[in-house]
N, C-alpha and C positions, 0 to 999 in steps of 0.2 A: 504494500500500500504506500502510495505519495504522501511522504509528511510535509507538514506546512508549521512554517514558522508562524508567531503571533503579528509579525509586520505582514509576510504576505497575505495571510486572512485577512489582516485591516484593510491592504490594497486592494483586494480582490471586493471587499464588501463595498467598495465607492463606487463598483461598478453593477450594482442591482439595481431592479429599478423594480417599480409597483406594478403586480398582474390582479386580475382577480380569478378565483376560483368560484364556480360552483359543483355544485353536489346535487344529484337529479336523481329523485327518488320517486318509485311510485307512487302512480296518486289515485284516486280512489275508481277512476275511469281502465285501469291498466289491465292488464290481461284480459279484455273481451276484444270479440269479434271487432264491433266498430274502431278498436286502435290501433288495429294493424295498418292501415292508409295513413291516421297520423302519425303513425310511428316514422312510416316512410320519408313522409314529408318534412318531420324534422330532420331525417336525416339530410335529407334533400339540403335544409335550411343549412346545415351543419357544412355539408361541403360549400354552401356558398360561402356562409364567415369564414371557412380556412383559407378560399380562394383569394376571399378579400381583409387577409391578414389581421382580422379582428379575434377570432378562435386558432389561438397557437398548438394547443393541447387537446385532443377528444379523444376519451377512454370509454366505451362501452364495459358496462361490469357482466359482467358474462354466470356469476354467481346465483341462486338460488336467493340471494337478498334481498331487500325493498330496496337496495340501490342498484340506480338504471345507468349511471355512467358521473365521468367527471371530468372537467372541460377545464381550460388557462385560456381567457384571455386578457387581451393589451387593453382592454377599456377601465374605466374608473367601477366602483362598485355600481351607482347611481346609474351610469350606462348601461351595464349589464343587466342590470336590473330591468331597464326600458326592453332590452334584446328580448330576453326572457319572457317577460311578459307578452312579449306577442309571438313566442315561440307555438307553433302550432300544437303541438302536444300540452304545452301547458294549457293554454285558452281551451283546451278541450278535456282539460280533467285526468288527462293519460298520466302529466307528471306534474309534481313538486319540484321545487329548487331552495338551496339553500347557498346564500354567496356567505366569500371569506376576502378579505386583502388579501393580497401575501406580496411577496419579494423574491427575486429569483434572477439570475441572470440569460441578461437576451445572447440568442442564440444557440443556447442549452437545446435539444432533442433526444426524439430517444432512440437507441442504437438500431444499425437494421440488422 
C-alpha cells in the first residue's frame, strides 16, 4: 500500500471539491407491473445526466434491499434536489431519495 505523508494528505485535500450524493431507495410504487416503463425511463434520464456531465457516478444496487442504487453528482444539494424531483421514477412513486454533500476528488472513477 502507498503511504502518505501528513503534508501530502494536506496537499492532496486542496484539491476536493463539493459533489452530492444520493441514495434511491424504494418507494412504495416499486416492484409492480406499472414500474417497469418508469424504471426504464429513468434510466433513460440517467444516461442523459452522465452524457451531460451532471451524474458523474451511477450505481444500480443489485441486492435484495430497499436500496435501488447511488448516484455523484457535480450539482449543489439544492440542485439535485430540483433533478430528483422531477426524476420520472420519483414523481411516480417507484422511488425515494435521500441526498448527502460530500467531497471527493475530480477525476477519481472506477477501475474497468
Amino acid at each position: 500500500m502507498t503511504r502518505f505523508s501528513d503534508e501530502q494528505m494536506q496537499a492532496a485535500m486542496t484539491q476536493t471539491r463539493e459533489y452530492t450524493v444520493v441514495v434511491l431507495e424504494a418507494g412504495p410504487q416499486y416492484g409492480t407491473e406499472a414500474a417497469k416503463p418508469v424504471i426504464w425511463e429513468h434510466g433513460r434520464r440517467n444516461f442523459e445526466l452522465r452524457a451531460d456531465g451532471i451524474l458523474n457516478i451511477v450505481c444500480p444496487i443489485t441486492d435484495d434491499s430497499p436500496l435501488c442504487g447511488v448516484g455523484i453528482f457535480t450539482g449543489t444539494a439544492d440542485d439535485v434536489r430540483r433533478i430528483m424531483d422531477d426524476d420520472p421514477g420519483v414523481r411516480a412513486g417507484v422511488f425515494t431519495y435521500r441526498i448527502h454533500p460530500t467531497r471527493s476528488f475530480p477525476g477519481d472513477a472506477l477501475q474497468g
